[in-house]
N, C-alpha and C positions, 0 to 999 in steps of 0.2 A: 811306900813310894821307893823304886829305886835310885839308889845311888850313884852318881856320878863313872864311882868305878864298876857298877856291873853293866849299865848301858857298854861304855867303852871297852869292856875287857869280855863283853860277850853274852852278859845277861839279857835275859827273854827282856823286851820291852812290848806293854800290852797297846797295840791298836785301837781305832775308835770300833772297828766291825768284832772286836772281841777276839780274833785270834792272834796269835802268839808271830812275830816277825824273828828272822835270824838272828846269830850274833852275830854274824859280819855281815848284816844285808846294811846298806847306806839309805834308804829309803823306808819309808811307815807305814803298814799295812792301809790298804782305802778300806769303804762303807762296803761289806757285803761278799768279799773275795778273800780269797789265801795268795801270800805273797810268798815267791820261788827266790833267787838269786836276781839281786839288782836292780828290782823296777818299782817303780807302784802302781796299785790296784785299781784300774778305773772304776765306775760304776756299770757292773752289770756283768764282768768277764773276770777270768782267770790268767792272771801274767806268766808269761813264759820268756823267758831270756832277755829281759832289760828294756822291753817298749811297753807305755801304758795303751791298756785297752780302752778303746773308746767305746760308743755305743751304737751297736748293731755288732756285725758281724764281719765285712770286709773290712778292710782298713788300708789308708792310701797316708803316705808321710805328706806332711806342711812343712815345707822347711823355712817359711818364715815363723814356725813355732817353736824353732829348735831352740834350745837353750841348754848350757856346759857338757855339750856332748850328745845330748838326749833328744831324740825327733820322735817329738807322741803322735801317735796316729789317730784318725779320728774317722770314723766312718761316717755317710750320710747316705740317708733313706731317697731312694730315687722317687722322685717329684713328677708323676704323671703328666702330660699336656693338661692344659685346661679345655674344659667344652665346649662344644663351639654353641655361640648364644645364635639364638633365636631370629636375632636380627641384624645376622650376618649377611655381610652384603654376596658373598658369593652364592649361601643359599637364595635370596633374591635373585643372583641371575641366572642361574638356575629355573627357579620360579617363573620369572621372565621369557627365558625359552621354551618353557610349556607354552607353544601359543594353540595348539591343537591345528584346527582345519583355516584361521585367522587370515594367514597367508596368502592362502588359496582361495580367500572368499573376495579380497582385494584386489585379485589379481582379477578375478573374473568382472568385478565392479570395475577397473581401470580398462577391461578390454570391453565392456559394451561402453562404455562414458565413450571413452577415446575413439574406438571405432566409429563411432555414431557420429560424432564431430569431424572425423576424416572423410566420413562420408558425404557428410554438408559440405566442406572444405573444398574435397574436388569438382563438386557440382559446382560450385559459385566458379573455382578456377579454371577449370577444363572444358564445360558443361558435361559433362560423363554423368551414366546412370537418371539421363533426362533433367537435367540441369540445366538455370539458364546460361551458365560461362562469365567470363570476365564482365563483359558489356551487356548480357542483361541482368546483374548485380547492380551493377550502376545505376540503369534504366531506374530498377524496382523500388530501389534506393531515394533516386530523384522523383520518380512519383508518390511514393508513400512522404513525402513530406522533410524529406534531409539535406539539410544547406549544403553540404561540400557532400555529394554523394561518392565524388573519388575516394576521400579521404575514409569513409565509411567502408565503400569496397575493401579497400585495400585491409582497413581494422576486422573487417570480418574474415576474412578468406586467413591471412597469420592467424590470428588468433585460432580460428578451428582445427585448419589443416594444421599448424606448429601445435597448437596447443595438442590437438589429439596425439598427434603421434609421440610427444613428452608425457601422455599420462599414459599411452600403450609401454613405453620402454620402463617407465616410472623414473624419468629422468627429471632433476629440477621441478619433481612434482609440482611443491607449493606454487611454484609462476604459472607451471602451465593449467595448471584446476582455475587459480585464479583468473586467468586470462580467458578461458574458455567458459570461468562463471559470469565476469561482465559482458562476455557478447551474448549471454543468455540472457540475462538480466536484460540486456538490453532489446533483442527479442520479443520478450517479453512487453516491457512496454509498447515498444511500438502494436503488434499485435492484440493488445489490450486498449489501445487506443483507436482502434479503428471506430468500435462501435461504444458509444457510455454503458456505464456500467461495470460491475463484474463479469470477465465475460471466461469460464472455466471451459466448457462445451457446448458452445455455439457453433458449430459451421466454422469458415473460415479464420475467425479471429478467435477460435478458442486456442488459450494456453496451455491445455492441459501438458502437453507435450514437455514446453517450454519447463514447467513447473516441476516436474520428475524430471530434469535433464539440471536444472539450478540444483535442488534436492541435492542429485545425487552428485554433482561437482562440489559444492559445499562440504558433502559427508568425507568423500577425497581428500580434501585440504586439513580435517580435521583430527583424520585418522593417519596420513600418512600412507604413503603406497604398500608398506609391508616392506617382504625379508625378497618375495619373489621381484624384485627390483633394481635397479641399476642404481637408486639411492638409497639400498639396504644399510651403507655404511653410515651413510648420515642418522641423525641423532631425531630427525625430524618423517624418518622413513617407518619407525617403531614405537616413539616416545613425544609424538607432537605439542609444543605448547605451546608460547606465546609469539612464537616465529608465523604459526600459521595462523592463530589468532589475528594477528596484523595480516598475513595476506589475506585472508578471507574479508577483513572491513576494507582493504584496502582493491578490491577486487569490485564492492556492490560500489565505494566512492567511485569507481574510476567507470561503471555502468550508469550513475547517476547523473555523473558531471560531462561521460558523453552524448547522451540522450537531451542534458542542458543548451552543451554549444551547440550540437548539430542538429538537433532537433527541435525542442521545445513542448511546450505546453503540459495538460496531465493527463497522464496515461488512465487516470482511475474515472476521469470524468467523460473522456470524449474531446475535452474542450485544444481544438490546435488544430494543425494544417489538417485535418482531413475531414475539418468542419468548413 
């Protein structure tokens, strides 16, 4: 073991990595390196001029590690981003905007519904395209069996002509499919109630029409107009849920409960004014 005076007056003192440190170094050889003038040895490098090596290879100072002079450096291994997981919401929308031909199959579904109802619409209002016009709506109205035939006109003619021309632009869709579904709905009964029975295609009071025309206002409400729309922005234009759920019940309540007041009886039997 060395002695007191050859530490201090210049003798080798042995480090823990086995090699031999200066006699005037002030510092102790580290695990694994040879020590030059004035420093110590990190783990894993070779000291050169009084900074301890850290591990890796660049080295950046902490100066909140300095201490009696000395700022050891210390390198750190750069840290890749992480992966983006699976069930990342941007891949979702992404995903989402794949909608393929979707768009374009809604838009052609809103332009026959809607046309088709703009079509009824001006014939009740104008009489155009051999229609009977304001007043023989009326008439048709108050012979087929309906108390306040005004109030009828008037429900049928908005509804079609407003309601069509709101599912052609795809504006406020869900009101207007809705609105356009209870005057079908309502159609429907009446025309179903001329004769008892089911009556699909019979002659005059067959609904087949009626029933492909609910159908397809229905599936509108359900689905949303699409992107090709003036309510693209809306939440209910591509992603419909329980906004249109409620219009859609609240579309057959509102064909139930007017066929109630201003009409009456049951459409499935026959049994009412046109017995």
């Amino acid at each position: 073991m060395p002695t007191r005076a050859e530490v201090q007056g210049g003798g080798p003192a042995q480090g823990p990595g086995g090699g031999a440190a200066p006699g005037f170094g002030a510092a102790a050889q580290g695990v694994g390196g040879a020590q030059d003038v004035g420093g110590a040895q990190g783990i894993g490098g070779v000291q050169d001029g009084g900074a301890a090596q850290g591990i890796g290879s660049d080295a950046t100072t902490d100066p909140a590690l300095d201490t009696e002079g000395i700022s050891p450096s210390y390198a750190f291994a750069s840290i890749p981003p992480a992966p983006t997981a699976p069930g990342d919401t941007g891949r979702l929308r992404r995903r989402d905007d794949r909608r393929g031909t979707l768009d374009l199959g809604l838009l052609l579904l809103r332009l026959v519904v809607g046309g088709t109802f703009i079509y009824h619409g001006l014939q009740k209002l104008t009489g155009w395209f051999h229609g009977p016009g304001l007043e023989g709506t009326r008439d048709m109205l108050e012979n087929g069996g309906w108390s306040q035939a005004d109030i009828g006109a008037a429900f049928l003619i908005v509804s079609e002509l407003g309601g069509g021309i709101l599912i052609v632009l795809g504006l406020a869709t869900p009101l207007a499919a809705g609105a356009v579904l209870a005057t079908i709905i309502s159609a429907w009964f009446w025309k179903q109630g001329m004769v008892p029975g089911f009556q699909y295609k019979a002659g005059d009071s067959a609904v087949e029409l009626e029933s492909i025309l609910a159908g397809a206002a229905a599936a509108i409400i359900l689905t949303g107009p699409g992107r090709l729309s003036l309510d693209r922005n809306r939440g209910w234009a591509t992603r419909p849920f329980l906004g249109s759920l409620a219009a859609l019940v609240a579309a057959v309540a509102a064909a139930i409960g007017t066929w109630l007041w201003l009409h009456g009886g049951n459409p499935l039997t026959g049994v009412g004014p046109f017995n």
